[in-house]
TIGU-190056 format. One record per residue (C-alpha): residue in three letters; x, z, y. Coordinates in nm, 4 decimals, decimal comma. Example, Ala and Ser with C-alpha at 12.3 -4.5 7.8 and 13.67 -1.06 7.14 Angstrom:
2
rest ALA; x 1,2300; z 0,7800; y -0,4500
rest SER; x 1,3670; z 0,7140; y -0,1060
// end
This chain:
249
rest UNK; x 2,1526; z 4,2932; y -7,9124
rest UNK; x 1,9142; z 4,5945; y -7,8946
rest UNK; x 1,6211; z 4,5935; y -8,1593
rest UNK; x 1,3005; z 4,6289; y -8,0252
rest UNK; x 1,1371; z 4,8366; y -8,3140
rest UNK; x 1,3687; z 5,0556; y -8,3766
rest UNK; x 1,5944; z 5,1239; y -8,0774
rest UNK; x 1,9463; z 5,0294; y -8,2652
rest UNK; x 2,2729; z 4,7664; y -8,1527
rest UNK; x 2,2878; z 4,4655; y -8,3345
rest UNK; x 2,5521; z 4,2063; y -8,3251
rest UNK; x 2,4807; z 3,9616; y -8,0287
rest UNK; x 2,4459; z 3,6513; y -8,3086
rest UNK; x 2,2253; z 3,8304; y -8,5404
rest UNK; x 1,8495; z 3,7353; y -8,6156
rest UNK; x 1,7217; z 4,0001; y -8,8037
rest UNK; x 1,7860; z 4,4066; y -8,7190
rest UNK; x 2,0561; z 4,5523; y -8,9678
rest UNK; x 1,8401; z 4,8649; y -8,9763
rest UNK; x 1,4937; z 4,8018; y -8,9532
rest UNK; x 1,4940; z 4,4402; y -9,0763
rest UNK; x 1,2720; z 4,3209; y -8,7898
rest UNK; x 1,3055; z 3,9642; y -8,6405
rest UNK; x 1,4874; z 4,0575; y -8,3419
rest UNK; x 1,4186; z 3,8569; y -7,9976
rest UNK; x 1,5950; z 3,5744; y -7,8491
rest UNK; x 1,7895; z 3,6823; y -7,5567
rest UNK; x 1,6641; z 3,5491; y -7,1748
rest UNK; x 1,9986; z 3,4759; y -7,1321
rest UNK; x 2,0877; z 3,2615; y -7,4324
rest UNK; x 2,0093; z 2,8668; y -7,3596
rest UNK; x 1,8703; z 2,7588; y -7,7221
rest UNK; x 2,0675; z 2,4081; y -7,8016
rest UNK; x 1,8453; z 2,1489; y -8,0290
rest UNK; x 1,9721; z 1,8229; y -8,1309
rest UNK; x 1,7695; z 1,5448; y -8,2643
rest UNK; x 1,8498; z 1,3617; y -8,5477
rest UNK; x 1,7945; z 0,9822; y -8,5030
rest UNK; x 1,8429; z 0,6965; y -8,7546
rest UNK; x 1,9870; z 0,3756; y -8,6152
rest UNK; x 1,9025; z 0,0258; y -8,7995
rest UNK; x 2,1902; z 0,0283; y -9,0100
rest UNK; x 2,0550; z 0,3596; y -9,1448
rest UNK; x 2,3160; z 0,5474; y -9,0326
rest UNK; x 2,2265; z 0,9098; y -8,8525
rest UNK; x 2,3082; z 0,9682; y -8,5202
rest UNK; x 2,2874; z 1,3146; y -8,3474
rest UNK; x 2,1156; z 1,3019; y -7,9864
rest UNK; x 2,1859; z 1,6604; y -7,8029
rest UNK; x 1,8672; z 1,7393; y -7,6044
rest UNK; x 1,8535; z 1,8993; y -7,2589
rest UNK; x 1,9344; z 2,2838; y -7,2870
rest UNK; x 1,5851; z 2,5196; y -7,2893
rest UNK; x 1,5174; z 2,6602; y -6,9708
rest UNK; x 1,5587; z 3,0193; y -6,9363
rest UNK; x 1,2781; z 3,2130; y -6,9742
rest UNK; x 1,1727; z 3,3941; y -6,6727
rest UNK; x 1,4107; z 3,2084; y -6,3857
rest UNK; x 1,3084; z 2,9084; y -6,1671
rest UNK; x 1,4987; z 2,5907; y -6,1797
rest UNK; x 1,5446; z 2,6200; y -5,8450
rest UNK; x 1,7164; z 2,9721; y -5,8663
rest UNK; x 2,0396; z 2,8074; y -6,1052
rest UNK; x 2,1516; z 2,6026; y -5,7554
rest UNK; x 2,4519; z 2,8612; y -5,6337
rest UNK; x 2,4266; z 2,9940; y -5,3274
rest UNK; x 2,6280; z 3,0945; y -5,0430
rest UNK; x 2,7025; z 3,4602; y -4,9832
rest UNK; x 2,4645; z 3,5859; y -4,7503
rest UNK; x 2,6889; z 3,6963; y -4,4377
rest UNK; x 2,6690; z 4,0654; y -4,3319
rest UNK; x 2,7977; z 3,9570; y -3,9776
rest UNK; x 2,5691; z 3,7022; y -3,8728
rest UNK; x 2,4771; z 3,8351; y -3,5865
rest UNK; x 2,8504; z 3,9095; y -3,4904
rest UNK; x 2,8531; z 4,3080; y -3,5665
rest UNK; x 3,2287; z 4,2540; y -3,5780
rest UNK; x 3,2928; z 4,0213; y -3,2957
rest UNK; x 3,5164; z 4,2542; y -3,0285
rest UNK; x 3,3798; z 4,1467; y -2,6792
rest UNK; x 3,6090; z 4,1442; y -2,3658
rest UNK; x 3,6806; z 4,4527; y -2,1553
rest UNK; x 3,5110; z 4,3023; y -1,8296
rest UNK; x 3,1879; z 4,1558; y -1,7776
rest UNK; x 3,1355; z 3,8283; y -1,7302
rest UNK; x 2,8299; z 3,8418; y -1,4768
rest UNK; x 3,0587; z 4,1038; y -1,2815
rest UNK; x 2,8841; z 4,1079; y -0,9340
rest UNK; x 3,2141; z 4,0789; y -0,7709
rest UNK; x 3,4019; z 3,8061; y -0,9872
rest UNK; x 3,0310; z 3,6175; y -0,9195
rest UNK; x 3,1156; z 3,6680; y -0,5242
rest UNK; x 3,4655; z 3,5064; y -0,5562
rest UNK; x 3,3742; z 3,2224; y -0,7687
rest UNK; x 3,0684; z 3,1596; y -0,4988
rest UNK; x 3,3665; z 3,1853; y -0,1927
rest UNK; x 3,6392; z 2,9886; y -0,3640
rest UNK; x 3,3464; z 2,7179; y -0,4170
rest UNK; x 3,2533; z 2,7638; y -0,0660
rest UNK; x 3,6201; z 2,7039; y 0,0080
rest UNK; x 3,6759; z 2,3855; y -0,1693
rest UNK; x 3,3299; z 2,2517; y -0,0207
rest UNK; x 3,5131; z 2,3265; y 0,3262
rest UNK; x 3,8026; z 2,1867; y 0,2247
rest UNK; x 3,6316; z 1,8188; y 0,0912
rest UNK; x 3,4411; z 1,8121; y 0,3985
rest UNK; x 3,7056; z 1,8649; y 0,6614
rest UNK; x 3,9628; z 1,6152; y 0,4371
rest UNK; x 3,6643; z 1,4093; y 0,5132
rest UNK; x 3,5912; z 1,4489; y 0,9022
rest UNK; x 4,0029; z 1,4036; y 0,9404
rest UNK; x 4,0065; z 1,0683; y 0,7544
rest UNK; x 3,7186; z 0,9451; y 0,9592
rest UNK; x 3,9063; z 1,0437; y 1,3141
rest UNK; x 4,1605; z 0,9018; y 1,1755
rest UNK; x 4,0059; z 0,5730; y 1,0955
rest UNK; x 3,8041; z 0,5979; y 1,3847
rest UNK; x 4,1225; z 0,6492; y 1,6588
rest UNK; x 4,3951; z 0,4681; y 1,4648
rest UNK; x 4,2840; z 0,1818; y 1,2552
rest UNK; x 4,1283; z -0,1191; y 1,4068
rest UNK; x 3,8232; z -0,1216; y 1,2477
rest UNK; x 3,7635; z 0,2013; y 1,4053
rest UNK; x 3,8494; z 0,0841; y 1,7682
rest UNK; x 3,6329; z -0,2107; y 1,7232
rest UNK; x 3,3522; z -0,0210; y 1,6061
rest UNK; x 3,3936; z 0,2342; y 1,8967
rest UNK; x 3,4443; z -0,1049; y 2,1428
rest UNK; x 3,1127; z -0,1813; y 2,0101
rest UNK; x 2,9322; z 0,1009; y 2,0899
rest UNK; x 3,0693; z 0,1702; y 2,4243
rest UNK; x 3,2865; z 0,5040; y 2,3319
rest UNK; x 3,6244; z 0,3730; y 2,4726
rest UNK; x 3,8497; z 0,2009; y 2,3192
rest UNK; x 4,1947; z 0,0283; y 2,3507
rest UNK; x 4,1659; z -0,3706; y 2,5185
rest UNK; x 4,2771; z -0,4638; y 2,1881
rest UNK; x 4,0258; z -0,3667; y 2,0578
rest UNK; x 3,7314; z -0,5009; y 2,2836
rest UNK; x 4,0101; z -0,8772; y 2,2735
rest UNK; x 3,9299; z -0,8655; y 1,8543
rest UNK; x 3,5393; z -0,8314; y 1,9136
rest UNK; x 3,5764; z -1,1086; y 2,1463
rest UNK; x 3,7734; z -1,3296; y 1,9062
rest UNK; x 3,4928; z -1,2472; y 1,6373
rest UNK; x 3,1908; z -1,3266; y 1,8338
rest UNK; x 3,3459; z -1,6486; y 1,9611
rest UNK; x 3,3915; z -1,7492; y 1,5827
rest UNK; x 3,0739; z -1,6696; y 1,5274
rest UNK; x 2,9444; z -1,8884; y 1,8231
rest UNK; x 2,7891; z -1,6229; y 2,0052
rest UNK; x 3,0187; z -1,7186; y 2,3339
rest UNK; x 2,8311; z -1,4835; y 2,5544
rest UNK; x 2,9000; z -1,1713; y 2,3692
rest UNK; x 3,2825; z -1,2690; y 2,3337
rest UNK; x 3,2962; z -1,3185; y 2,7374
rest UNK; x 3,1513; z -0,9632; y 2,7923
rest UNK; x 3,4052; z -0,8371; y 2,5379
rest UNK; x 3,6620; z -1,0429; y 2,6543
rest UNK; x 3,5876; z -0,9542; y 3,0114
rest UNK; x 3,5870; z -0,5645; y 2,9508
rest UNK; x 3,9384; z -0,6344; y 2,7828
rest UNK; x 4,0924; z -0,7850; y 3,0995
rest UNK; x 3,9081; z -0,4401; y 3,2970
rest UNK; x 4,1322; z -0,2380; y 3,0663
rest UNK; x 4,4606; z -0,4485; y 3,1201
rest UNK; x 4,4359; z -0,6525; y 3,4003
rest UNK; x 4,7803; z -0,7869; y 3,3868
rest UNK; x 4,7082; z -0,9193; y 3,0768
rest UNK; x 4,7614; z -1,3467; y 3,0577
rest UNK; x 4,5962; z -1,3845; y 2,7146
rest UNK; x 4,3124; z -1,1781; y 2,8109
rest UNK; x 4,2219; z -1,3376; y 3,1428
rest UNK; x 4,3163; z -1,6882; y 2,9962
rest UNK; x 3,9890; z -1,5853; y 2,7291
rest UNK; x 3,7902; z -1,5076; y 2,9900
rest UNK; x 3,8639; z -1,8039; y 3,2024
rest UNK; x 3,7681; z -2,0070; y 2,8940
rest UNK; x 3,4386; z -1,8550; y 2,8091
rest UNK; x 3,2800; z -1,8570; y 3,1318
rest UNK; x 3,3565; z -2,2339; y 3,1877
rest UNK; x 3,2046; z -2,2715; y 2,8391
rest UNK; x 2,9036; z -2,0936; y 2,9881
rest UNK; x 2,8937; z -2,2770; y 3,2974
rest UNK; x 2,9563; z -1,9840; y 3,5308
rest UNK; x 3,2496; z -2,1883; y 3,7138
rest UNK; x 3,3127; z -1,9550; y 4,0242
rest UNK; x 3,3795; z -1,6393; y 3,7613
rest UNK; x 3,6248; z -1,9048; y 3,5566
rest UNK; x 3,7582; z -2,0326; y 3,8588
rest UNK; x 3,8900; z -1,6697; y 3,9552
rest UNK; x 3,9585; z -1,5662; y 3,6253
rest UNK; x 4,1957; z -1,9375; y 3,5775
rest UNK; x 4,3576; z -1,7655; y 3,9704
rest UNK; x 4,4798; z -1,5030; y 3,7863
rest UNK; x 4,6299; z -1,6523; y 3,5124
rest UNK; x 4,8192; z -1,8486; y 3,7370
rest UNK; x 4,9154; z -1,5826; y 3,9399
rest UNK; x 5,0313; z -1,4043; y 3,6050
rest UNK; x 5,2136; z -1,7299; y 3,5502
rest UNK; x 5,2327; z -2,0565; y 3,7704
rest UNK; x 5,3674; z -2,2217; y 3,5050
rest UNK; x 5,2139; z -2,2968; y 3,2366
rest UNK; x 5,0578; z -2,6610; y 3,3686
rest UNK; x 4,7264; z -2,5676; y 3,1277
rest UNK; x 4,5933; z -2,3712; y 3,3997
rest UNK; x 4,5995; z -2,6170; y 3,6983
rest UNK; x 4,4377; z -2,9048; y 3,4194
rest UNK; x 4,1325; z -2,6382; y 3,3413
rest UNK; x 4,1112; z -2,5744; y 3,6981
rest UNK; x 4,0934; z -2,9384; y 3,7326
rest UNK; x 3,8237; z -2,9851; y 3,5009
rest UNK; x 3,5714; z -2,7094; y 3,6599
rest UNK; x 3,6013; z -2,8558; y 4,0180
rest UNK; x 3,5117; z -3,2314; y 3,8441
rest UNK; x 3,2331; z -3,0636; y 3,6889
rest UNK; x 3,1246; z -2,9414; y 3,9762
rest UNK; x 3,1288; z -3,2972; y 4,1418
rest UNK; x 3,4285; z -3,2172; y 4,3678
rest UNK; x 3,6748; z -3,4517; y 4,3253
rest UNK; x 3,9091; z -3,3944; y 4,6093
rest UNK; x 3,9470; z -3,0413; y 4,4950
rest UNK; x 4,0185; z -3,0990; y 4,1773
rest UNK; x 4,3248; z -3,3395; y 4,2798
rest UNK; x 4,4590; z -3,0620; y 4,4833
rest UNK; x 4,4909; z -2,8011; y 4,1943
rest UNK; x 4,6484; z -3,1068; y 3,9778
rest UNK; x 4,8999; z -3,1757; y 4,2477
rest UNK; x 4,9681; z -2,8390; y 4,3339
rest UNK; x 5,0596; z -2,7740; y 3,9287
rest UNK; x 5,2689; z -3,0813; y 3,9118
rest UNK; x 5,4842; z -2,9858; y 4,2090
rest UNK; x 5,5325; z -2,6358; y 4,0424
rest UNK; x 5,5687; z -2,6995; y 3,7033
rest UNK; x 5,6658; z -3,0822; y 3,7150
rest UNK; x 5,4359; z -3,1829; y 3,3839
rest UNK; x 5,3764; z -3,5415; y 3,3642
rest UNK; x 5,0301; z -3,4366; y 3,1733
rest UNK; x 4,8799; z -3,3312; y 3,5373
rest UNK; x 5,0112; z -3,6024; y 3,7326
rest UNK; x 4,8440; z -3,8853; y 3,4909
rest UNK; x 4,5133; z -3,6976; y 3,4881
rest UNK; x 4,5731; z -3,7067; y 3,8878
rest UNK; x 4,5855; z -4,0756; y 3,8878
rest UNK; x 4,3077; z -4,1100; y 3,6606
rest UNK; x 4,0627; z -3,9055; y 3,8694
rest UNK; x 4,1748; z -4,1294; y 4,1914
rest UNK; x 4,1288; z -4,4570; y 3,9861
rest UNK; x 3,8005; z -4,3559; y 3,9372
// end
């Protein structure tokens, strides 16, 4: 420790200078330890160490450590890459290949919907619907799905444009025979019921629908003649008891 008065090196411990015989200073450095001497009830003395002096001249704040300030915080030392990243012509590929795959999505797109539209039969119906052509199939479904939905007048149009595209067809002109009768229009039934029995003359269902239009239409003696004529082709017993029925009326 360095005396004050008279300039000499003392030992670090020492309280007076060995050569001047001044009081020398207390260090800044050296944290002055006082205990307290405190007598219990029994009268025995108990030490109590105090709180170390605070140093003279430094905040409290300044003895919480800190981290080494970095010398690189703005990355001085940080090696950057040979090209640049906002390269005018990597930027023009990126914005082509992303061009590309946008192509790409959207014509994956258009293909599925052809296909959908052409192949599956939701497609065709939806084409049948709005008149762009379709297979008879696929006007015979709307039919079947109108009719189910009561709406017999839009199933004999659909039905009807089905027999246009197949005309030889028994199932389709047997659904249009049925519908008009349903809507009364008995000389289109009539003609379509002709052709089912020209497609087949025997199946006895025919003459017995045939049957029922002309009693509708009040004519008796015709409608004997169509269940004659199917009993003497297809021999059912069904036609020739609705025969006598009609003439026991």
């Amino acid at each position: 420790m360095v005396c004050e008065n008279c300039g000499n090196e003392n030992a670090g411990n020492a309280v007076f200078c060995a050569f001047c015989g001044k009081k020398l200073a207390a260090s800044p450095r050296r944290a002055v330890r006082r205990e307290k001497v405190a007598v219990s009830g029994s009268g025995r003395k108990q030490v109590i160490p105090d709180r170390p002096a605070p140093v003279a001249g430094r905040d409290a704040s300044t003895l919480i450590p800190r981290r080494k300030r970095r010398d690189d915080m703005f990355f001085d030392d940080a090696v950057l890459p040979d090209e640049d990243p906002y390269d005018e012509d990597r930027m023009r590929d990126r914005r082509a290949r992303r061009r590309s795959l946008i192509a790409g999505i959207v014509l994956l797109g258009v293909m599925i919907y052809v296909f959908w539209l052409l192949v599956l039969p939701g497609g065709q119906e939806y084409r049948a619907s709005i008149g762009w052509g379709a297979p008879a199939g696929a006007y015979s479904r709307l039919g079947d799905n109108y009719l189910a939905d009561g709406d017999v007048q839009s199933a004999a149009r659909y039905y009807y444009d089905a027999l246009r595209l197949d005309p030889d067809n028994y199932e389709y002109a047997r659904d249009v025979a049925s519908t008009q009768a349903l809507l009364a229009n008995y000389e289109t039934a009539l003609a379509a019921y002709a052709k089912c029995i020209t497609l087949d003359e025997n199946a006895a269902e025919n003459y017995k629908a045939v049957s029922d239009i002309y009693v509708a239409m009040g004519d008796n003696e015709r409608a004997m003649n169509a269940l004659m004529t199917g009993f003497n082709r297809t021999g059912d017993l069904t036609l020739f008891r609705a025969y006598q029925q009609i003439t026991s009326n």
